[in-house]
C-alpha positions in Angstrom: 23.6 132.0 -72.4 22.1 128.6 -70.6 21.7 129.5 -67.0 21.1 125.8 -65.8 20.2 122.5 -68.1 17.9 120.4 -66.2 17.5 116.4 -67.5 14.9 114.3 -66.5 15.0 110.3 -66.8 12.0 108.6 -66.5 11.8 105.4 -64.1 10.0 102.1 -65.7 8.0 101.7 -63.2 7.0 102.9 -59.8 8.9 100.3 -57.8 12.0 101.3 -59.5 11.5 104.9 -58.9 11.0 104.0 -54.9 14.7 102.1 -55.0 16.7 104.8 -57.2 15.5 107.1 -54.9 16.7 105.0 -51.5 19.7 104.3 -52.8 20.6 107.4 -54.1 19.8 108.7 -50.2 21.9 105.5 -48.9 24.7 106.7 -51.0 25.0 110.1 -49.4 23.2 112.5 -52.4 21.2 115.5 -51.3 17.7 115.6 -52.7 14.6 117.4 -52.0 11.3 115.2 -50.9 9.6 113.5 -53.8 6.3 114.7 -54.7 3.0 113.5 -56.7 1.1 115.1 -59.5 -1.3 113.6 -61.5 1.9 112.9 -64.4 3.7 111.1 -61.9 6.1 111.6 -58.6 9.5 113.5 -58.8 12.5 113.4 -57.1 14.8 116.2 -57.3 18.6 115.6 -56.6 21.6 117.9 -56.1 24.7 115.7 -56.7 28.0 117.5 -55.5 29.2 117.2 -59.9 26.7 116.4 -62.5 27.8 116.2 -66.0 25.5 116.4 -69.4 25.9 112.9 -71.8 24.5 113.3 -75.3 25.4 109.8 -77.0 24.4 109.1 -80.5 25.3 105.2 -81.5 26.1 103.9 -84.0 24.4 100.7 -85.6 26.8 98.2 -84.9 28.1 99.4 -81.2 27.6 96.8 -78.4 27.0 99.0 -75.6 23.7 99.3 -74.1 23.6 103.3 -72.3 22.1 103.0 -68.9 18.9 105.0 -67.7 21.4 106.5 -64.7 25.1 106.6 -64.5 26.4 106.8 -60.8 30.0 107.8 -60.1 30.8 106.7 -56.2 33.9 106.7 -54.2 33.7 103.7 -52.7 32.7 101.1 -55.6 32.7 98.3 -53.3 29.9 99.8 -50.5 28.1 100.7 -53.8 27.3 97.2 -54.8 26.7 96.2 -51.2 23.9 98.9 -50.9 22.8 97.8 -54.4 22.3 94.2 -53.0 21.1 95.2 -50.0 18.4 97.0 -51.8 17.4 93.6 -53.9 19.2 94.9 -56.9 19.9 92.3 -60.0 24.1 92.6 -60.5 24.1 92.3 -64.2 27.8 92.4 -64.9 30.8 93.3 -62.6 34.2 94.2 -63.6 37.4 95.0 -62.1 40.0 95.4 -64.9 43.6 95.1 -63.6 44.7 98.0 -66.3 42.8 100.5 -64.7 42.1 101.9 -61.1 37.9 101.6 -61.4 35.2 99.0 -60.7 31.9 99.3 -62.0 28.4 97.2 -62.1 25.5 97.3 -64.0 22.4 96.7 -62.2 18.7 96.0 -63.5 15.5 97.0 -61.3 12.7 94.6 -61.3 10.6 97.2 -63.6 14.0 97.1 -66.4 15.5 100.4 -65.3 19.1 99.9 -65.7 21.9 101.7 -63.9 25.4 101.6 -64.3 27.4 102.5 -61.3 31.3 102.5 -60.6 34.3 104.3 -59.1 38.2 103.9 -57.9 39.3 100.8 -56.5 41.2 101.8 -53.4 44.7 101.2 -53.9 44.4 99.5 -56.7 48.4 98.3 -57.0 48.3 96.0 -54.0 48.6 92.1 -54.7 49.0 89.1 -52.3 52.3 89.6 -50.6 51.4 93.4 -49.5 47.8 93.1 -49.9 46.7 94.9 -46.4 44.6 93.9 -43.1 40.8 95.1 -43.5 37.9 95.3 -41.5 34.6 93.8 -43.6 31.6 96.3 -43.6 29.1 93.6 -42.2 27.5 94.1 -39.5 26.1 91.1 -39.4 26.1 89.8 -35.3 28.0 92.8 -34.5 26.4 94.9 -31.5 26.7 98.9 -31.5 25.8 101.9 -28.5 25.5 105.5 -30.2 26.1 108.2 -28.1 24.4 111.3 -29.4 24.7 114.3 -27.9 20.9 116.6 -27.3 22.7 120.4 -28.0 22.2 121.0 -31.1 19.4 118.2 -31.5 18.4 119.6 -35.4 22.0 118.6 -36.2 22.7 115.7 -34.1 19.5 114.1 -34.6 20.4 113.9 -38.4 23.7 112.1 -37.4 22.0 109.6 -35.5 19.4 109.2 -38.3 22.7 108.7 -40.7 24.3 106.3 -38.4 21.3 104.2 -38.0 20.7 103.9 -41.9 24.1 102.8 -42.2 24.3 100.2 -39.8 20.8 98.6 -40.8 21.9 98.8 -44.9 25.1 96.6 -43.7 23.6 94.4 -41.8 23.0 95.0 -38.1 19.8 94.4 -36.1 17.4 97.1 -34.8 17.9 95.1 -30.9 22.0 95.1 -31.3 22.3 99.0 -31.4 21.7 101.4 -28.1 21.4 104.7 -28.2 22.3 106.6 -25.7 21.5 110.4 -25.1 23.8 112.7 -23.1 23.1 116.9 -22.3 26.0 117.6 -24.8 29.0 116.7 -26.1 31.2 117.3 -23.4 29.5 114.3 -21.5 30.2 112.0 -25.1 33.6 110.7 -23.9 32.0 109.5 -19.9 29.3 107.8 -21.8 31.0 106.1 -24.4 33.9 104.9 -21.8 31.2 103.0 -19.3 29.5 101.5 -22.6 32.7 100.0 -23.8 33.5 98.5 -20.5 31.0 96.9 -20.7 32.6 94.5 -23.2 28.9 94.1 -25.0 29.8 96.6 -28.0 32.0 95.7 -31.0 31.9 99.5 -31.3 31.2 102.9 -29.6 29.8 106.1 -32.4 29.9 109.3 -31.0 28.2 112.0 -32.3 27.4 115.7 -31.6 27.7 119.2 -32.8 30.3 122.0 -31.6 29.4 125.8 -33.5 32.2 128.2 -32.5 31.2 131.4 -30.9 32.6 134.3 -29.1 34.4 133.2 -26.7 37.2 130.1 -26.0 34.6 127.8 -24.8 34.7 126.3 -28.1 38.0 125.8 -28.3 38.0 124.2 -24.5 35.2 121.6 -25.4 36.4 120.3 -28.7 40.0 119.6 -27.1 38.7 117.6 -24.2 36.0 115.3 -26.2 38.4 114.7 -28.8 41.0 113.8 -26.0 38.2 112.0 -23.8 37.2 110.2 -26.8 40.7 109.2 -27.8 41.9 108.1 -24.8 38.5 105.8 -24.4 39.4 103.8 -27.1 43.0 103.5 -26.4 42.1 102.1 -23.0 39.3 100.4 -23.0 40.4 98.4 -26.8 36.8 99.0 -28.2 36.9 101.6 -31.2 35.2 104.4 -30.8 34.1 106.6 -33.7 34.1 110.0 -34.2 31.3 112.0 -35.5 31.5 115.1 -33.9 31.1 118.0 -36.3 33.1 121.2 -35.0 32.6 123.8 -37.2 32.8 127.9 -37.3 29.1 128.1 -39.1 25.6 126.9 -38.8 25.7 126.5 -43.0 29.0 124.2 -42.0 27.2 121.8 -40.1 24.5 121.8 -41.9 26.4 120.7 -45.4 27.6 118.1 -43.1 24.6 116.7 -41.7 23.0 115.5 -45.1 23.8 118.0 -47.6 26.5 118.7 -49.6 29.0 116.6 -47.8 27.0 114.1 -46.8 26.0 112.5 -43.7 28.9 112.9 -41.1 26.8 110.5 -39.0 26.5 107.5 -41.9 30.4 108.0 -42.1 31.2 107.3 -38.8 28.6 104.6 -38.5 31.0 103.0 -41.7 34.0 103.4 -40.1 32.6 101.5 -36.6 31.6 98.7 -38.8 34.5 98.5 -40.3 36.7 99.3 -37.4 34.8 96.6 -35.0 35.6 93.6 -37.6 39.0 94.7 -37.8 39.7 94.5 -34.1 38.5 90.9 -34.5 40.7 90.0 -37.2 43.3 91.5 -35.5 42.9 89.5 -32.0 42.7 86.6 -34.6 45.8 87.1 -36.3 47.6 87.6 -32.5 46.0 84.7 -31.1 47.1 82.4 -34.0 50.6 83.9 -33.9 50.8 83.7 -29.7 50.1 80.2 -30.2 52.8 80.1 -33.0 55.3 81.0 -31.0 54.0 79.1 -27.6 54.5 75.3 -29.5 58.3 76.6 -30.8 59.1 77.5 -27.4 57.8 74.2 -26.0 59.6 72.3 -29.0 62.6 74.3 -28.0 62.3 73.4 -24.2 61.5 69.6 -24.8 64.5 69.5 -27.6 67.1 70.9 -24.9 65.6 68.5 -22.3 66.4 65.7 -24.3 70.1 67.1 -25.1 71.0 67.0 -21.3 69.6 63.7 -20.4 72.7 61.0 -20.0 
């Protein structure tokens, strides 16, 4: 009986093999550091699901198999990571029958990928299409508060958190980090950086293991609630990546390995969450103003109506 299968794809050129390998790190996969021989460097990943494709073609079939196929969940981050990267977008569909999107992308060396996923809710059209924040953070300005306890965890988080930000667009001088003892101090910290008014967004981050006593139980109530009520009052989204888990192996899957980096997660979500407030001030503003010139017409039409 096979007790593993192990495929290896061979890049068409170095510089090819330099981007698979970032993006496939930008993209949240778990792999072990490359390493040089004198046949070449290797890169050994550990994907969450891998699957085994033996295709034979036939003469006349149009489709050209990529060198790697790349199932995502969020299609639409993939190609901005691929662009990001300096990627060549070959094709890009979005067929209304079905609920996926892919792209096919070329490397400057010809190395050819093919990478897709589910379009979130796929059924929406123009009247109920919804309100969403862009992930650009392009002139958007972030703090990270990370907390020091638990440093081998948390320092992966911030490492995660950074590498987002800078794939979508944000500039190395518009994020501060700022350190705090541990996590209980998260929620002070983050509440005098966001009235400050000079963040779009406030990421939190910070590792809770349970142990033997309520303590646990204690601190992960009062920096949730801390955090919470921060962004409740203050109106800057804050977001939460602090890991609170039973085990070590927890926080460790969830720190870079096999659920990815909590960190680059909640770095997403600020991006996302920080454009949205605009839009949303936007979208009051314009309606304020709406309702401010009827009220007027209202006023000046009634004026008129009592004049003799």
């Amino acid at each position: 009986m096979i007790r593993s299968l192990w495929v290896y794809q061979v890049a068409k050129s170095s510089e090819d093999f330099e981007i698979v390998v970032r993006l496939l790190e930008q993209l949240g996969i778990e792999g072990v550091q490359s390493h040089g021989s004198d046949g070449g460097r290797f890169a050994a990943f550990f994907p969450p699901d891998a699957r085994f494709h033996f295709v034979a073609q036939t003469d006349n079939s149009s489709f050209q198999p990529p060198d790697l196929f790349i199932d995502v969940p969020d299609p639409f981050f993939a190609l901005e990571a691929a662009k990001a990267l300096g990627l060549r977008i070959v094709t890009d569909t979005s067929p209304k029958q079905i609920a996926d999107r892919g792209f096919r992308a070329e490397l400057p060396g010809g190395t050819a990928l093919i990478i897709g996923g589910p379009i979130p809710n796929p059924t929406l059209d123009k009247k109920t299409a919804a309100l969403a924040g862009k992930l650009s953070a392009q002139g958007k300005s972030f703090a990270i508060v990370v907390s020091r306890f638990n440093s081998f965890i948390t320092e992966r988080l911030l490492q995660g958190s950074l590498d987002a930000l800078l794939l979508v667009g944000a500039r190395e001088k518009d994020i501060q980090v700022v350190r705090v003892p541990g996590a209980f101090e998260i929620p002070s910290a983050a509440r005098t950086l966001a009235e400050t008014r000079k963040y779009d967004a406030i990421i939190c981050l910070g590792c809770l293991l349970r142990g033997d006593t309520a303590h646990y139980d204690v601190i992960v109530n009062e920096v949730t609630r801390g955090i919470g009520q921060s962004a409740q009052e203050t109106g800057v989204p804050h977001a939460f990546g602090v890991l609170t888990c039973e085990t070590l192996e927890q926080a460790i899957d969830r720190a870079g390995l096999k659920m990815g980096n909590k960190g680059f997660e909640a770095a997403l979500a600020a991006v996302e969450m920080g454009n949205l407030r605009g839009a949303l001030s936007t979208q009051h503003s314009a309606i304020s103003k709406s309702k401010t010139k009827t009220k007027s017409k209202a006023r000046a039409s009634s004026s008129k109506k009592r004049k003799p």
